[in-house]
C-alpha positions as CSV (number, residue, x, y, z in Angstrom):
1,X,-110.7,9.3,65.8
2,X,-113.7,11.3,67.1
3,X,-113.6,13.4,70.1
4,X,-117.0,14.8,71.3
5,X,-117.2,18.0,73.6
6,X,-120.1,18.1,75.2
7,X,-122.7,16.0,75.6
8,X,-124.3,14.0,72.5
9,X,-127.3,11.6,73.6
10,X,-129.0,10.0,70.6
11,X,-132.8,9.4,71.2
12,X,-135.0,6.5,71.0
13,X,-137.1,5.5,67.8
14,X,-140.2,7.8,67.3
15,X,-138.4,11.1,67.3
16,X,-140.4,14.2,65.8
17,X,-138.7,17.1,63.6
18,X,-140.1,20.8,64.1
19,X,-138.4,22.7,61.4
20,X,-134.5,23.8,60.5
21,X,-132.1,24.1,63.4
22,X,-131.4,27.5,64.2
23,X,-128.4,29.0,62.6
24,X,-126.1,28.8,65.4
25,X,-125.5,25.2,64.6
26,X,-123.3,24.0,62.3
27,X,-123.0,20.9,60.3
28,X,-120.3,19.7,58.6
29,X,-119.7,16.7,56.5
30,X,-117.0,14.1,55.3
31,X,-117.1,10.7,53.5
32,X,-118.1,9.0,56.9
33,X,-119.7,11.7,59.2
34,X,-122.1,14.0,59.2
35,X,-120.8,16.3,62.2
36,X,-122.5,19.2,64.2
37,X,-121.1,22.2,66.5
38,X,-123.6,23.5,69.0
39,X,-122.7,27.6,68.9
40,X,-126.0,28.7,70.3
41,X,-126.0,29.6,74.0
42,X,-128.6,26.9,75.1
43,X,-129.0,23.0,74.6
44,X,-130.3,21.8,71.1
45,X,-131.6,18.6,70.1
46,X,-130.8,18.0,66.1
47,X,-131.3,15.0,63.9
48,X,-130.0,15.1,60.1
49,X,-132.2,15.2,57.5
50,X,-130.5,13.6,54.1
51,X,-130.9,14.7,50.7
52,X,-133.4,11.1,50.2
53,X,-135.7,12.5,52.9
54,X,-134.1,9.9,55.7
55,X,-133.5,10.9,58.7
56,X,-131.0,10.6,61.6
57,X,-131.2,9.8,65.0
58,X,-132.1,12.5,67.5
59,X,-128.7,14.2,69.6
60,X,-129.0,16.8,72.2
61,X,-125.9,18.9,72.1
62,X,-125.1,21.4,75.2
63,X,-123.7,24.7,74.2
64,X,-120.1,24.4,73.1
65,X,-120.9,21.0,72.1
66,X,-119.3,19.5,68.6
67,X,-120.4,15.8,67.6
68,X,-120.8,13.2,65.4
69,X,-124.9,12.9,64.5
70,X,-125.1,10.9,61.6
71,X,-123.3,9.0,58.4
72,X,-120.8,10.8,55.9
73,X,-122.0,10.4,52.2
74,X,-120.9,7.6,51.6
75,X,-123.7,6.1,53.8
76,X,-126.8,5.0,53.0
77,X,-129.0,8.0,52.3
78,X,-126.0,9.8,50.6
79,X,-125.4,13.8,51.3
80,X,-127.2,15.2,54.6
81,X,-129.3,18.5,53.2
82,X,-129.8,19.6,56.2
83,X,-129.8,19.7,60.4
84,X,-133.7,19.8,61.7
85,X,-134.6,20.4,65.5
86,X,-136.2,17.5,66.7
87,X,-138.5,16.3,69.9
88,X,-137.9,13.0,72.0
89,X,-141.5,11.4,71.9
C-alpha cells in the first residue's frame, strides 16, 4: 500500500530536466518504487533519472509531500541514480 501526502501530479510527455533536485528532496528506493519526500519549504517538480539514462515522469510535490515518482529496480531501467528538477512543456 502507498499512501501519498501531498500532492503528486505526473506531467504529460515532453517534459524538460534542468539539473539535480535540490537537496531538500529525498529519494528513496525499493524493489518496486522509486519514492520521494518533498523537505524543501516550496513546491518542486522532480522526475527520476535511472542509472540507463531513462527518465521518469514529471511529479510536482508540495512541501511536506512524500510520493511514489517512478519504478523500484526491478523495473525497466534498473536503479534510479538520481532525482532531476524538471519543467512541464
Amino acid at each position: 500500500m502507498i499512501l501519498s501526502f501531498g500532492l503528486s501530479v505526473p506531467a504529460a510527455a515532453g517534459d524538460r530536466t534542468s539539473g539535480s533536485a535540490p537537496a531538500c528532496v529525498a529519494m528513496s528506493e525499493s524493489w518496486r518504487y522509486t519514492n520521494a519526500a518533498n523537505n524543501c519549504a516550496d513546491t518542486v517538480s522532480v522526475m527520476v533519472v535511472y542509472q540507463d539514462g531513462a527518465t521518469g515522469l514529471c511529479s510536482t510535490l508540495s512541501p511536506g509531500a512524500y510520493s511514489t515518482v517512478g519504478e523500484g529496480y526491478l523495473g525497466r531501467h534498473g536503479h534510479p541514480d538520481h532525482l532531476a528538477v524538471c519543467e512541464v512543456s
